[in-house]
N, CA, C and O atoms as a Maestro MAE file, in Angstrom:
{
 s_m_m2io_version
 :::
 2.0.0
}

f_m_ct {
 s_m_title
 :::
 protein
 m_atom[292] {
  # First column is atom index #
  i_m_mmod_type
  r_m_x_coord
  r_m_y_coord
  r_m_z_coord
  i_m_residue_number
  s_m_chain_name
  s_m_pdb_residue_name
  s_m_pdb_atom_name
  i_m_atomic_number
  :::
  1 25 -78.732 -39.001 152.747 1 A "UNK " " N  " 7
  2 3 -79.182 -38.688 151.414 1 A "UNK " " CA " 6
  3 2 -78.091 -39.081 150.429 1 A "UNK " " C  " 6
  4 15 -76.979 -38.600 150.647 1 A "UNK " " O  " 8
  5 25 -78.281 -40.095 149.098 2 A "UNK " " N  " 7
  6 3 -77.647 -40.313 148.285 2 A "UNK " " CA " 6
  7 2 -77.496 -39.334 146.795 2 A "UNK " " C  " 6
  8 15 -78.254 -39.431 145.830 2 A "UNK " " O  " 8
  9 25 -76.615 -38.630 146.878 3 A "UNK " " N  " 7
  10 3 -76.209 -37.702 145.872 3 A "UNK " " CA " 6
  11 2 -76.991 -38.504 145.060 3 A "UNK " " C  " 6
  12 15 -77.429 -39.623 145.326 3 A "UNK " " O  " 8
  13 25 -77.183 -37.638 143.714 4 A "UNK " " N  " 7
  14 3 -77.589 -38.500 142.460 4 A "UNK " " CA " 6
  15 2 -76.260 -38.435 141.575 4 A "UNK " " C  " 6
  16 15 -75.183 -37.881 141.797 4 A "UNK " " O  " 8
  17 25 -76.638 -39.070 140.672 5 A "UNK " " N  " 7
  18 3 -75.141 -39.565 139.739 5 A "UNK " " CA " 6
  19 2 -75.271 -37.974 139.005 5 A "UNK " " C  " 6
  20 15 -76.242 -37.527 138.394 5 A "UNK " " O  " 8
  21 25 -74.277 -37.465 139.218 6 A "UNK " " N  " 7
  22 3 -73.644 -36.238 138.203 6 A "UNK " " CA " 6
  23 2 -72.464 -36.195 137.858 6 A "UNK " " C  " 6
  24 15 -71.681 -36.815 138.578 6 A "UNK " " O  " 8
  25 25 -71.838 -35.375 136.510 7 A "UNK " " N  " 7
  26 3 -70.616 -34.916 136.117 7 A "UNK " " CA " 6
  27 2 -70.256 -33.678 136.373 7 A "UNK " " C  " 6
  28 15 -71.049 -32.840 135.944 7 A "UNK " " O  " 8
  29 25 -69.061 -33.158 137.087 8 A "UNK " " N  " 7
  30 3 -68.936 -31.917 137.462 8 A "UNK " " CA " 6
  31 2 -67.488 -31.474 136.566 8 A "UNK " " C  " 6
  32 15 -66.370 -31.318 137.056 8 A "UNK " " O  " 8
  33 25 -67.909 -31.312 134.995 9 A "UNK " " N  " 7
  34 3 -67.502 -30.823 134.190 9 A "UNK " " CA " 6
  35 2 -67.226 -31.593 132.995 9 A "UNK " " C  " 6
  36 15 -67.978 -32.548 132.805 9 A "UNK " " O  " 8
  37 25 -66.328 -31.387 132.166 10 A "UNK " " N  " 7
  38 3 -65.905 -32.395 130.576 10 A "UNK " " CA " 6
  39 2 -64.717 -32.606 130.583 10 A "UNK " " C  " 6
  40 15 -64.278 -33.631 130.062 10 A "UNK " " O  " 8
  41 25 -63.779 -31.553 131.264 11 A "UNK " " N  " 7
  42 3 -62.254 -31.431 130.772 11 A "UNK " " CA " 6
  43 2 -61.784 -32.737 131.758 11 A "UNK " " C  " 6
  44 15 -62.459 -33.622 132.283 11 A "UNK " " O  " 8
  45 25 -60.316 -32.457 131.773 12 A "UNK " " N  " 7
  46 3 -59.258 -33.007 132.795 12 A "UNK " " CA " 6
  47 2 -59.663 -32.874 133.950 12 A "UNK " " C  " 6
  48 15 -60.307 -31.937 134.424 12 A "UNK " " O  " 8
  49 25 -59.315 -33.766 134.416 13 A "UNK " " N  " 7
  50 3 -59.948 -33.368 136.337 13 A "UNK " " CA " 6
  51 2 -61.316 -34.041 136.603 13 A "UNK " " C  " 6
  52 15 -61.473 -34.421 137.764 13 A "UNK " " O  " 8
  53 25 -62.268 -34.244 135.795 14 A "UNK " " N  " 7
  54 3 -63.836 -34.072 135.806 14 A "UNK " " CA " 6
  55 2 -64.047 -35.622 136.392 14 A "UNK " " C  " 6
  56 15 -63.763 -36.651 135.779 14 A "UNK " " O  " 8
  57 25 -64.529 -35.543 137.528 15 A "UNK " " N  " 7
  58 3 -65.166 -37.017 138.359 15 A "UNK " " CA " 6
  59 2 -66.494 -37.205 138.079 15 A "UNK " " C  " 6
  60 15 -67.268 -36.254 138.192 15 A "UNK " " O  " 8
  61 25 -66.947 -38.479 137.670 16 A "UNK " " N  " 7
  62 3 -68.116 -38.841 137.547 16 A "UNK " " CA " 6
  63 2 -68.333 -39.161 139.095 16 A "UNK " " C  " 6
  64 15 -67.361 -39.610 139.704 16 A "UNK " " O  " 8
  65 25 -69.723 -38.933 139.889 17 A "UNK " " N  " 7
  66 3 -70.476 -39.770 141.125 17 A "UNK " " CA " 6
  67 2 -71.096 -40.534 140.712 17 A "UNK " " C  " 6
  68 15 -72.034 -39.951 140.170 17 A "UNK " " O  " 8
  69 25 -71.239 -41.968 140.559 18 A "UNK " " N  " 7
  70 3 -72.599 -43.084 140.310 18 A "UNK " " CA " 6
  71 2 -72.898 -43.547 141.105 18 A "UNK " " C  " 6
  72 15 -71.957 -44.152 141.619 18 A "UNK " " O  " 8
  73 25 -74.030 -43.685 141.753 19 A "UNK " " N  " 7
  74 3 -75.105 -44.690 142.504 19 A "UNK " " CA " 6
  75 2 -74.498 -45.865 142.185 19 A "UNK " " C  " 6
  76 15 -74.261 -45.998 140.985 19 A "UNK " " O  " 8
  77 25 -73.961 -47.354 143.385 20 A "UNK " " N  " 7
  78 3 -73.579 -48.195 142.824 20 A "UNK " " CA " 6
  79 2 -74.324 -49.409 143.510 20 A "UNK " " C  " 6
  80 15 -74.222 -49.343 144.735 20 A "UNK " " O  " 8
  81 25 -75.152 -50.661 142.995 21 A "UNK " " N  " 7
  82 3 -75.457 -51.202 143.831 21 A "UNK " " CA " 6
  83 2 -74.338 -51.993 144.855 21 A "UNK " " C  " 6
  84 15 -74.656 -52.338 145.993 21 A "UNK " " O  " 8
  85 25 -73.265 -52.180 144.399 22 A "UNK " " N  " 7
  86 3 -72.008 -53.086 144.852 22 A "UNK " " CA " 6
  87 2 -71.632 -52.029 146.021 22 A "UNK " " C  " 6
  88 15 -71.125 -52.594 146.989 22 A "UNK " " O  " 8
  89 25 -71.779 -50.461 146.171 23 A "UNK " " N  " 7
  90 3 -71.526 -49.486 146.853 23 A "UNK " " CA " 6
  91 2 -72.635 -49.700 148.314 23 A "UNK " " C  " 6
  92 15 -72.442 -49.751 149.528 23 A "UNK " " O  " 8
  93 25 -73.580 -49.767 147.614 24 A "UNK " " N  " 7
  94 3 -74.771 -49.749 148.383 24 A "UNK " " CA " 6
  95 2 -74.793 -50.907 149.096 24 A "UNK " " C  " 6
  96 15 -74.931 -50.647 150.292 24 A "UNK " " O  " 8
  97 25 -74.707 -52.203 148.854 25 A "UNK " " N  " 7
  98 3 -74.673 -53.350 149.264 25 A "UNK " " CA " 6
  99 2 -73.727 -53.229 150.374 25 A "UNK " " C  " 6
  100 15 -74.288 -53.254 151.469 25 A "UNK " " O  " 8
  101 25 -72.379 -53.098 150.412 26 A "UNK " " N  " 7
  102 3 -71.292 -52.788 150.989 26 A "UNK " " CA " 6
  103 2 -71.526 -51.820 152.617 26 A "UNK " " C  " 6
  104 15 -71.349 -52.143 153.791 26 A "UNK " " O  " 8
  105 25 -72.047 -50.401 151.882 27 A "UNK " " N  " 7
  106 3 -72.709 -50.009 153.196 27 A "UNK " " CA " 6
  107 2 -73.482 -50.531 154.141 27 A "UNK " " C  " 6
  108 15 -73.341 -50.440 155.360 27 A "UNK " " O  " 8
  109 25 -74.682 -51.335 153.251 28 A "UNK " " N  " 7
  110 3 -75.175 -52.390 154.126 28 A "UNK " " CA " 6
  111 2 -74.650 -53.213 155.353 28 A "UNK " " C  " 6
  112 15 -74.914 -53.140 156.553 28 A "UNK " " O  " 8
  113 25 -73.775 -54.058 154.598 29 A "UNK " " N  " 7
  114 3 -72.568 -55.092 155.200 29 A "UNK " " CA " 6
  115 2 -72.742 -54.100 156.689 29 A "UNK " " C  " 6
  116 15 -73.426 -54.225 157.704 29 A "UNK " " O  " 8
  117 25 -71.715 -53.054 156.198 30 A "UNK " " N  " 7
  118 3 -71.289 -52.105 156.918 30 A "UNK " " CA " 6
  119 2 -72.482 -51.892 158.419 30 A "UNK " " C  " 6
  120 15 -72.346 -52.349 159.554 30 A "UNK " " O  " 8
  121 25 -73.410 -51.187 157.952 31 A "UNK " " N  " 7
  122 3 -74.453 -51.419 158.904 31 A "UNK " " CA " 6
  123 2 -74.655 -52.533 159.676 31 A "UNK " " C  " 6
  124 15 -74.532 -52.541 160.901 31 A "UNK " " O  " 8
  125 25 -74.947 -53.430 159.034 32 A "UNK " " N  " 7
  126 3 -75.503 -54.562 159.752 32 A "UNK " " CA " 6
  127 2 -74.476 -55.253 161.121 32 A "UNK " " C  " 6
  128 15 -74.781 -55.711 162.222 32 A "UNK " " O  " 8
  129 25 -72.956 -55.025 160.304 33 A "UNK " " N  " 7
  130 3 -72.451 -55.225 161.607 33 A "UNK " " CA " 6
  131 2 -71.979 -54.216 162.480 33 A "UNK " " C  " 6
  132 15 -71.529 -54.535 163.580 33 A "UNK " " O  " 8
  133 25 -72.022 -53.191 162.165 34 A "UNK " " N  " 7
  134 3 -71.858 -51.860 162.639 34 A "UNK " " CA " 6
  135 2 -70.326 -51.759 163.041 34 A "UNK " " C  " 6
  136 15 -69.755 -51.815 164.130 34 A "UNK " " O  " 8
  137 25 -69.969 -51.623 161.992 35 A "UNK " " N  " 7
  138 3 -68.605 -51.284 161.958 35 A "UNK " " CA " 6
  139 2 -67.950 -50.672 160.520 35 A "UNK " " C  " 6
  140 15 -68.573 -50.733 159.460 35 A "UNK " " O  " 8
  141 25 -67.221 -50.350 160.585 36 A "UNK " " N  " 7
  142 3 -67.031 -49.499 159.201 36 A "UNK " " CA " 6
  143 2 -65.707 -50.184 158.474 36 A "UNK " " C  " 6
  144 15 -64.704 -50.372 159.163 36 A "UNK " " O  " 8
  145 25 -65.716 -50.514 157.220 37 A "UNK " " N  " 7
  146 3 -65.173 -51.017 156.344 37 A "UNK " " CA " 6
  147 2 -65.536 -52.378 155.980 37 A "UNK " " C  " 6
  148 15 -66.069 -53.293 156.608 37 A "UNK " " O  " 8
  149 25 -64.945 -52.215 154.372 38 A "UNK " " N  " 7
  150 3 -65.724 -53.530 153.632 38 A "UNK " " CA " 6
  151 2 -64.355 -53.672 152.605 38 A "UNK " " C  " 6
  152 15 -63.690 -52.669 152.344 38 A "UNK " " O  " 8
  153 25 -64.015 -54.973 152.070 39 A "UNK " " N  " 7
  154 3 -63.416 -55.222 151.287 39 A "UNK " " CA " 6
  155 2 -63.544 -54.538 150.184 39 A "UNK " " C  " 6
  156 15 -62.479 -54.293 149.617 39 A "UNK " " O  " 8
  157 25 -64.413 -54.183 149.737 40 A "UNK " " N  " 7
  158 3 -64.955 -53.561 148.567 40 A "UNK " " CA " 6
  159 2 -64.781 -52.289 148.078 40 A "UNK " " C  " 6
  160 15 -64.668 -51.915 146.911 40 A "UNK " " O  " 8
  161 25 -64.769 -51.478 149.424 41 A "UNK " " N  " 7
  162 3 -64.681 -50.112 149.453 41 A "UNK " " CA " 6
  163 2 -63.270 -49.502 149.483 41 A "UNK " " C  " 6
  164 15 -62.331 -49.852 150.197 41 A "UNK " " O  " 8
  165 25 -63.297 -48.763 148.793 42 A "UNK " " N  " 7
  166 3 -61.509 -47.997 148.585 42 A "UNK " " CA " 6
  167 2 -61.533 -47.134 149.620 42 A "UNK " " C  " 6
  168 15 -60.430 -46.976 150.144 42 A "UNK " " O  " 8
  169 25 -62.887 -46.206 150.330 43 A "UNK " " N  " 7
  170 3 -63.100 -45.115 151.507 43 A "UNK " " CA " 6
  171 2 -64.559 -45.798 151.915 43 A "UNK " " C  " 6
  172 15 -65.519 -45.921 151.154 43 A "UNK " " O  " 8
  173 25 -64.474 -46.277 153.521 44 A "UNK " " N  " 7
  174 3 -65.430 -46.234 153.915 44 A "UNK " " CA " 6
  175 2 -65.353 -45.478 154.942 44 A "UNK " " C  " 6
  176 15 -64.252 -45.215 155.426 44 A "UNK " " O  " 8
  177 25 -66.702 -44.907 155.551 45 A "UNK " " N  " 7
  178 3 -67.099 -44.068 156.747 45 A "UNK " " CA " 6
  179 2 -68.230 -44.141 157.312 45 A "UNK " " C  " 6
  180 15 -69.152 -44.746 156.766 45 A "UNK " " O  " 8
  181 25 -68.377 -43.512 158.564 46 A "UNK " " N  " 7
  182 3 -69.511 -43.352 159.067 46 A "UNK " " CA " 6
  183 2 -69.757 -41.934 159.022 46 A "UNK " " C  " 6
  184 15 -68.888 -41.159 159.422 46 A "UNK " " O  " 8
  185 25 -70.746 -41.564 158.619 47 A "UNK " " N  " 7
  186 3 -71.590 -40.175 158.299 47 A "UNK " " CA " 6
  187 2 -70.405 -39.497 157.081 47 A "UNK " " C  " 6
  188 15 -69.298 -40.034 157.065 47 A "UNK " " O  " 8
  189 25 -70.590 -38.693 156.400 48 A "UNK " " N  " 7
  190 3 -70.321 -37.836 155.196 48 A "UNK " " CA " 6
  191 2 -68.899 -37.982 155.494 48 A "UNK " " C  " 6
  192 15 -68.357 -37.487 156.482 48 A "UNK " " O  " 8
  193 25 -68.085 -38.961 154.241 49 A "UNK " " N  " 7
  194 3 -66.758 -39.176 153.901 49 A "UNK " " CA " 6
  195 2 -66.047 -37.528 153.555 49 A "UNK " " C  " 6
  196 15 -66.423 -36.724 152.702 49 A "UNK " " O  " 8
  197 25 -64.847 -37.391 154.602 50 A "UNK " " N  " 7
  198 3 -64.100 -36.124 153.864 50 A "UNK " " CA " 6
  199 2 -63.401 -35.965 152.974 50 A "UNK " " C  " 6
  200 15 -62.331 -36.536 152.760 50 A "UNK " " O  " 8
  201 25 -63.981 -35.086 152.281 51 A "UNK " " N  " 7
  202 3 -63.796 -34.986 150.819 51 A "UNK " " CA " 6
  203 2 -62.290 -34.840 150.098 51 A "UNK " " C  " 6
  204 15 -61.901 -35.332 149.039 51 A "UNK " " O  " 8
  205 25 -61.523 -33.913 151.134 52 A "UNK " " N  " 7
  206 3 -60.382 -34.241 150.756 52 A "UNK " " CA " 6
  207 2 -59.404 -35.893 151.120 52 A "UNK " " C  " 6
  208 15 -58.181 -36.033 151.088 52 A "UNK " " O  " 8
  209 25 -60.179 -36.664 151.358 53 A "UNK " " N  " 7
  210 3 -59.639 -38.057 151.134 53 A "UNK " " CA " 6
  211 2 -59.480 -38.729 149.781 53 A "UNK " " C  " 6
  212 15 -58.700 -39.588 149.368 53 A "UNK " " O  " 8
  213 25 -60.605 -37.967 149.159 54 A "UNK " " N  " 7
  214 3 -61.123 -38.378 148.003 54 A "UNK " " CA " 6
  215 2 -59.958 -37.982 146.903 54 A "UNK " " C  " 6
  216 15 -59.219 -37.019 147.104 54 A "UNK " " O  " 8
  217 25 -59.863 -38.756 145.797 55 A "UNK " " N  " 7
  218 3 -58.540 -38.464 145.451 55 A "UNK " " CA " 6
  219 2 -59.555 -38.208 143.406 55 A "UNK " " C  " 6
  220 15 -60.591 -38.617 142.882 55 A "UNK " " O  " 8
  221 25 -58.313 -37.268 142.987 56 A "UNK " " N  " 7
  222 3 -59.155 -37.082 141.566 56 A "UNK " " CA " 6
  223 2 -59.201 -38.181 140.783 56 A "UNK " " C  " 6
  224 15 -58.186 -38.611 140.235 56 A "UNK " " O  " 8
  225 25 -60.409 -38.754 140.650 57 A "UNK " " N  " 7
  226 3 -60.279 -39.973 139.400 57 A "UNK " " CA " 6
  227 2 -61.734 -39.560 138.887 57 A "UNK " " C  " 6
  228 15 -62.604 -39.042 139.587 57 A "UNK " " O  " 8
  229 25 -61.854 -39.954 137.260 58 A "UNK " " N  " 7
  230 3 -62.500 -40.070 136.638 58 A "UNK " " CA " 6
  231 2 -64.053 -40.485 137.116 58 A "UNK " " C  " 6
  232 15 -65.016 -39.744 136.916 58 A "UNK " " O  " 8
  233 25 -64.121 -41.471 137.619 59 A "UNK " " N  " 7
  234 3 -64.896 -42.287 137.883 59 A "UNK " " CA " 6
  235 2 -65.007 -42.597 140.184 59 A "UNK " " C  " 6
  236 15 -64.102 -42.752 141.004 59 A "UNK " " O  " 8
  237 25 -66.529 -42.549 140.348 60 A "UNK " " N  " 7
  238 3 -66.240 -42.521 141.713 60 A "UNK " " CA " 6
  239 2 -67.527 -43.339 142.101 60 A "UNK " " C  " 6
  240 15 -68.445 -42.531 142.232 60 A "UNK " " O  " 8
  241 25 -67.940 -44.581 142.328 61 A "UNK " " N  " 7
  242 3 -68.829 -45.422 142.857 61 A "UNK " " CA " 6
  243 2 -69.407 -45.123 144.139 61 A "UNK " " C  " 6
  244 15 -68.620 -45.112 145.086 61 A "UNK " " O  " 8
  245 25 -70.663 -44.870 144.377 62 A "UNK " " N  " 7
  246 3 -70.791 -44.378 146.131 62 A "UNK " " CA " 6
  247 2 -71.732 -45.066 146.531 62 A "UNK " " C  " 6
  248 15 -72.454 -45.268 145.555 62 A "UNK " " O  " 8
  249 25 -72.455 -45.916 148.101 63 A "UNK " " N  " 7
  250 3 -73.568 -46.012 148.356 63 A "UNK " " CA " 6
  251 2 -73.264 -45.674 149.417 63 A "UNK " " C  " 6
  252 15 -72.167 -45.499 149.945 63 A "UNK " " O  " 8
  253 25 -74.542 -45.548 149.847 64 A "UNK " " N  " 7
  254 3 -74.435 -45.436 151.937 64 A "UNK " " CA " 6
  255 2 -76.182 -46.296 152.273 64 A "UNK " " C  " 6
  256 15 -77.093 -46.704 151.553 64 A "UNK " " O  " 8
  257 25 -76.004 -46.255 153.272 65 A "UNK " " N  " 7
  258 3 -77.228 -47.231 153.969 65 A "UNK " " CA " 6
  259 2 -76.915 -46.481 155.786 65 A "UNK " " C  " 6
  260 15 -76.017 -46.526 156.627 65 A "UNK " " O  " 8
  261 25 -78.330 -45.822 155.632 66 A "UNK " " N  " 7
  262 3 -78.408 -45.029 157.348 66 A "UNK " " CA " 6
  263 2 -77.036 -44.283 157.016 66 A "UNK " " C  " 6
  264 15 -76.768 -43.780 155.925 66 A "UNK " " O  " 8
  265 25 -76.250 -44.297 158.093 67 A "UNK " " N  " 7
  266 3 -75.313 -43.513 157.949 67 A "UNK " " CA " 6
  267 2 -73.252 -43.564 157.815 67 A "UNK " " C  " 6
  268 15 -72.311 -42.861 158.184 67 A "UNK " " O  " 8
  269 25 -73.518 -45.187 156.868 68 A "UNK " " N  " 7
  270 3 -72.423 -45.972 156.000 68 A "UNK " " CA " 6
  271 2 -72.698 -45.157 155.015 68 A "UNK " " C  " 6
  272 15 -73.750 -44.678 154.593 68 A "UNK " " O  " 8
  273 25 -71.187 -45.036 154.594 69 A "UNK " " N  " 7
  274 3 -70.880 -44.537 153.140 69 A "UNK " " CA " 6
  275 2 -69.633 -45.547 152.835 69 A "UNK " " C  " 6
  276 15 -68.695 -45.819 153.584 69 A "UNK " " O  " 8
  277 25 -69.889 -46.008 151.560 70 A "UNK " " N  " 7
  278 3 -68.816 -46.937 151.052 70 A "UNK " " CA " 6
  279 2 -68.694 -46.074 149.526 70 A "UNK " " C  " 6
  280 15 -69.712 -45.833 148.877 70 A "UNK " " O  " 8
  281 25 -67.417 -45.681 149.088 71 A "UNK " " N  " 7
  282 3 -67.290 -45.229 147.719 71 A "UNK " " CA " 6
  283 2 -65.603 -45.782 147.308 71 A "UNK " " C  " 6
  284 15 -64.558 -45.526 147.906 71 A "UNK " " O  " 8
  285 25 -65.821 -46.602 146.091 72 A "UNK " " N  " 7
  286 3 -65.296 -46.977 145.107 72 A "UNK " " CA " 6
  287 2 -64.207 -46.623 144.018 72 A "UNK " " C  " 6
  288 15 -64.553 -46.292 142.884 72 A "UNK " " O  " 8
  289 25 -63.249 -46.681 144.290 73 A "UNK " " N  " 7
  290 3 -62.569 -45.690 142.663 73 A "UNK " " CA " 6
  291 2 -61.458 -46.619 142.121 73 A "UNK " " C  " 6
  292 15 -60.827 -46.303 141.113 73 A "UNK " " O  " 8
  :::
 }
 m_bond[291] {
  # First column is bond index #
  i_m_from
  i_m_to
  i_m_order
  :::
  1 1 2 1
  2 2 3 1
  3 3 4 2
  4 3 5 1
  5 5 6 1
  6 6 7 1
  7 7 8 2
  8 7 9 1
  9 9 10 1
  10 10 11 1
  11 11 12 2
  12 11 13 1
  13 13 14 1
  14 14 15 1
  15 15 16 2
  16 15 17 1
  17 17 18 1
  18 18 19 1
  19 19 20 2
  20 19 21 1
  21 21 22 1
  22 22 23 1
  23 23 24 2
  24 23 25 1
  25 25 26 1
  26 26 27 1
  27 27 28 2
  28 27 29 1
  29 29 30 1
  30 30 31 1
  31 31 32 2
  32 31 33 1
  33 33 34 1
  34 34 35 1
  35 35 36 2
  36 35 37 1
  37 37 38 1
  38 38 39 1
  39 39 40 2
  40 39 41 1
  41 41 42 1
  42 42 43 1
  43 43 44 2
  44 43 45 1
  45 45 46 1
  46 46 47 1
  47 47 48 2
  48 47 49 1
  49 49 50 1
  50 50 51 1
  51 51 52 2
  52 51 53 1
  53 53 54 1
  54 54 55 1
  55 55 56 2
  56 55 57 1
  57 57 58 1
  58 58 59 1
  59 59 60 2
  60 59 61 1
  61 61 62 1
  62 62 63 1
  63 63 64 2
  64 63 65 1
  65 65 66 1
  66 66 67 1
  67 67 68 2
  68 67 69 1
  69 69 70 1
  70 70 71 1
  71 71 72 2
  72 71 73 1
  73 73 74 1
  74 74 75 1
  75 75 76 2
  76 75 77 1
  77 77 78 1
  78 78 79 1
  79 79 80 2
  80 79 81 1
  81 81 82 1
  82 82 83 1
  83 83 84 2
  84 83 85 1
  85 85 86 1
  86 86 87 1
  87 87 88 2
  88 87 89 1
  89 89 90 1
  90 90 91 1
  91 91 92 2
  92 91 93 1
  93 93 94 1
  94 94 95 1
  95 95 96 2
  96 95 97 1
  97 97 98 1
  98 98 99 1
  99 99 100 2
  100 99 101 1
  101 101 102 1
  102 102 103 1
  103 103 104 2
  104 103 105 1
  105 105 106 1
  106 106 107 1
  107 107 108 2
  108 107 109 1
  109 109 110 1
  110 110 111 1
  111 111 112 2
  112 111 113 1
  113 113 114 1
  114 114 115 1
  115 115 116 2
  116 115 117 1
  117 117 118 1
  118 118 119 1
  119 119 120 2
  120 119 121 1
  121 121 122 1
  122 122 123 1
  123 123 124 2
  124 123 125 1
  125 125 126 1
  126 126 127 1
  127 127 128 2
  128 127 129 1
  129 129 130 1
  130 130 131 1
  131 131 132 2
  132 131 133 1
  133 133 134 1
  134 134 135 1
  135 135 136 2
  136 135 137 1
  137 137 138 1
  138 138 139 1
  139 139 140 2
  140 139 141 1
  141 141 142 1
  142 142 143 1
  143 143 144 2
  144 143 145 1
  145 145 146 1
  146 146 147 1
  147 147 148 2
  148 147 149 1
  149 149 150 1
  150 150 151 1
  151 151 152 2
  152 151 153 1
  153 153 154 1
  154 154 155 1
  155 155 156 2
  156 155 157 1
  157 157 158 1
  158 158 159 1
  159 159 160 2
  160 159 161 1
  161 161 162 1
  162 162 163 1
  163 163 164 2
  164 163 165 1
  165 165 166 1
  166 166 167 1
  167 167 168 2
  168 167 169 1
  169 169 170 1
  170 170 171 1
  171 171 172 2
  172 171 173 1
  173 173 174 1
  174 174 175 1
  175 175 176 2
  176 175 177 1
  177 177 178 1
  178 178 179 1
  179 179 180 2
  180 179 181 1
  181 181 182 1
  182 182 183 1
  183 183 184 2
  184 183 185 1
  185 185 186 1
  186 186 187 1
  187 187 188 2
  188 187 189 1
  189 189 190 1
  190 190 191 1
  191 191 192 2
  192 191 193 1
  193 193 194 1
  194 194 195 1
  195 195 196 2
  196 195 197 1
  197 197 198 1
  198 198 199 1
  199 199 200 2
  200 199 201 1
  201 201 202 1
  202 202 203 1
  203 203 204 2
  204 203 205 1
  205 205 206 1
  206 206 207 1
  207 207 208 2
  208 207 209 1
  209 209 210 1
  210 210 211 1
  211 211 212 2
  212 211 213 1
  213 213 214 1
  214 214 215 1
  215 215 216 2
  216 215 217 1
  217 217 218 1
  218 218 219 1
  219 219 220 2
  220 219 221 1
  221 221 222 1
  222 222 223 1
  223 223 224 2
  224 223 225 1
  225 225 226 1
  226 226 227 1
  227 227 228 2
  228 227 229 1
  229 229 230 1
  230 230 231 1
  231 231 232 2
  232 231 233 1
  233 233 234 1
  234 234 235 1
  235 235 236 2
  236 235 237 1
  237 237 238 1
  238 238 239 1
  239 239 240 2
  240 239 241 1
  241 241 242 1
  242 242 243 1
  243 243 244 2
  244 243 245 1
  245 245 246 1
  246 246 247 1
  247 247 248 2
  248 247 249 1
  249 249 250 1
  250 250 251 1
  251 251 252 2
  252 251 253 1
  253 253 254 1
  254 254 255 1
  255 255 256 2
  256 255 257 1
  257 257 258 1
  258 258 259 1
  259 259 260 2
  260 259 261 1
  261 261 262 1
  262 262 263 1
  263 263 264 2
  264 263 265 1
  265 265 266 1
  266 266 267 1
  267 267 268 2
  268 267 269 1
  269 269 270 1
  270 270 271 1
  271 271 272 2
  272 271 273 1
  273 273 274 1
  274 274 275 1
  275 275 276 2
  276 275 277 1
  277 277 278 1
  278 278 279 1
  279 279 280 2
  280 279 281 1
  281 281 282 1
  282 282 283 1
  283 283 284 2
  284 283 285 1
  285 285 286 1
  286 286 287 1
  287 287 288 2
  288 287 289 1
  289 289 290 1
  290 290 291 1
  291 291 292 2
  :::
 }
}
């Protein structure tokens, strides 16, 4: 399941999630050869990326395809 794009707040700190097709595409890749990582991706994984990898930025690009996750920052 692909989160939908939300903001989880206004202040300092506050990460945007966006749906990305370049994210999505990437997972693809990912799938198709079944292996995990893509040039593209700053965190790729197989099944639900841990979250504390994830580092605070503004802005956070995500797709997945089956069970690739490629996200962006």
């Amino acid at each position: 399941m692909t989160p939908a794009p939300t903001t989880t707040g206004n202040g300092p700190g506050t990460t945007t999630w966006v749906t990305s097709s370049e994210a999505v595409a990437a997972a693809k890749r990912m799938a198709a050869a079944q292996a995990v990582g893509d040039p593209v991706c700053s965190l790729a994984a197989v099944g639900q990326p841990d979250p504390k990898l994830v580092p605070q930025v503004r802005r956070i690009d995500i797709g997945h395809y089956g069970n690739y996750w490629c996200l962006i920052w």
